[in-house]
Residue, then its C-alpha position, 0 to 999 in steps of 0.5 A: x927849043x932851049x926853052x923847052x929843054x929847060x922846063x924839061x930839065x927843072x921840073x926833073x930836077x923838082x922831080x928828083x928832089x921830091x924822091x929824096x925827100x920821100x926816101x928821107x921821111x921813109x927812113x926817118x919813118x922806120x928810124x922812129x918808129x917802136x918796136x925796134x928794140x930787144x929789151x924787156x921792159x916793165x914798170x907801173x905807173x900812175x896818172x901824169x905824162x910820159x915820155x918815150x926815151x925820157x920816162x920809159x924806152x921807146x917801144x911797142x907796149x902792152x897797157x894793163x889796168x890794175x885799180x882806179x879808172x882813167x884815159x890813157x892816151x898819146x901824142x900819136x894819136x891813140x886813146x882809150x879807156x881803161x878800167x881797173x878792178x872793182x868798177x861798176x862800169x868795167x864791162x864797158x872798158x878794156x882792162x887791157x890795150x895792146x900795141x901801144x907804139x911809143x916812139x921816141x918823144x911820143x907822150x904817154x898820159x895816164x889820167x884819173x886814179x888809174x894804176x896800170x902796168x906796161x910792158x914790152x920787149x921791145x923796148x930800145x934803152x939805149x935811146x933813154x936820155x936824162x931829163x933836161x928840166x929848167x925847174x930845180x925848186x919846190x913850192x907849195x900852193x894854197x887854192x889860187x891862181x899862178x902863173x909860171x915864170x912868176x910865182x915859180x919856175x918854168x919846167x916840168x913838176x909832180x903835183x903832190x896833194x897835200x891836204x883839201x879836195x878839190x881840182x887842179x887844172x893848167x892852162x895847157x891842159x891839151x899841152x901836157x897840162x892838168x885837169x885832175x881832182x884831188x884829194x883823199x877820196x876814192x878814186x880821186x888822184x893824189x899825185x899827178x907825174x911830170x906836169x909841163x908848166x911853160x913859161x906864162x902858163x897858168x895853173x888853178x888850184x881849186x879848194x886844196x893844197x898841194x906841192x909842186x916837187x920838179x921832176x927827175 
């Protein structure tokens, strides 16, 4: 019988922490989430990483392409085409993607030689905080392959082309990493934002020269 009564009071005990945590996730859930702020925010950007309460407030957003072509996605896993003016394929992409949610630490990317316009207005500035970036040195690379951590810093960067045409790609590529071409062609990129380059990720550059400029 004691036996009984103290299976009955463990699996309540078990029972009631369970709850909790539910309750816990609930609330962490709607503290999270977009959509909470009263702030009107507008701002263009290019290809490169974005994130929400570093690059841009959190917030629910409303993507609008101006020129070039690219995906745009996030780590909350949305993704779509966009397509700027003057593309032969525009009839097969959205030029606008709404309810975007963007909550704190989500990242937003932007690809390609895509230009587009986001805005919201309810966007949280108060949740922006600076950029904690460990690189704080320039360097300029000719085609090769490097490797973060020894031919320069850790941290995130630009990349800026300089001259050449050619690609440019990291080994992180689906960790805020790259896979663009650049150069001074059409609808090639000529400056990718916020690259991630870790320490011991590598980084191939591919007929061109470009600069990595650490981000602010």
């Amino acid at each position: 019988m004691k036996k009984l009564f103290s299976i009955l009071i463990g699996l309540l005990i078990i029972g009631s922490i369970l709850a909790i945590d539910r309750d816990i996730m609930s609330i962490s859930k709607y503290m999270n989430s977009p959509g909470k702020g009263k702030d009107t925010f507008v701002t263009t950007l290019t290809a490169g990483h974005y994130t929400a309460a570093i690059d841009i407030p959190p917030g629910t957003y409303t993507i609008t392409s101006i020129s070039g072509i690219g995906q745009v996605s996030s780590t909350k896993v949305f993704s779509g085409a966009i397509d700027g003016k003057g593309s032969d394929n525009s009839e097969n992409l959205k030029q606008t993607i709404d309810n975007v949610q963007l909550p704190k630490t989500v990242v937003l990317t932007l690809t390609g030689s895509l230009v587009a316009n986001i805005s919201t207005d309810t966007a949280d500035l108060k949740a922006m905080i600076p950029r904690r970036n460990t690189a704080t040195n320039p360097i300029t690379l000719t085609p090769g392959q490097y490797k973060s951590g020894q031919d320069f810093d850790p941290g995130t960067y630009d990349v800026i082309w300089v001259s050449g045409l050619g690609t440019v790609s990291s080994s992180n590529l689906f960790d805020q990493g790259i896979f663009e071409r650049m150069g001074f062609a059409d609808l090639t990129v000529k400056e990718f934002k916020n690259l991630e380059l870790k320490d011991g990720s590598t980084l191939t550059v591919s007929d061109l020269t470009i600069k990595l400029v650490p981000s602010k």
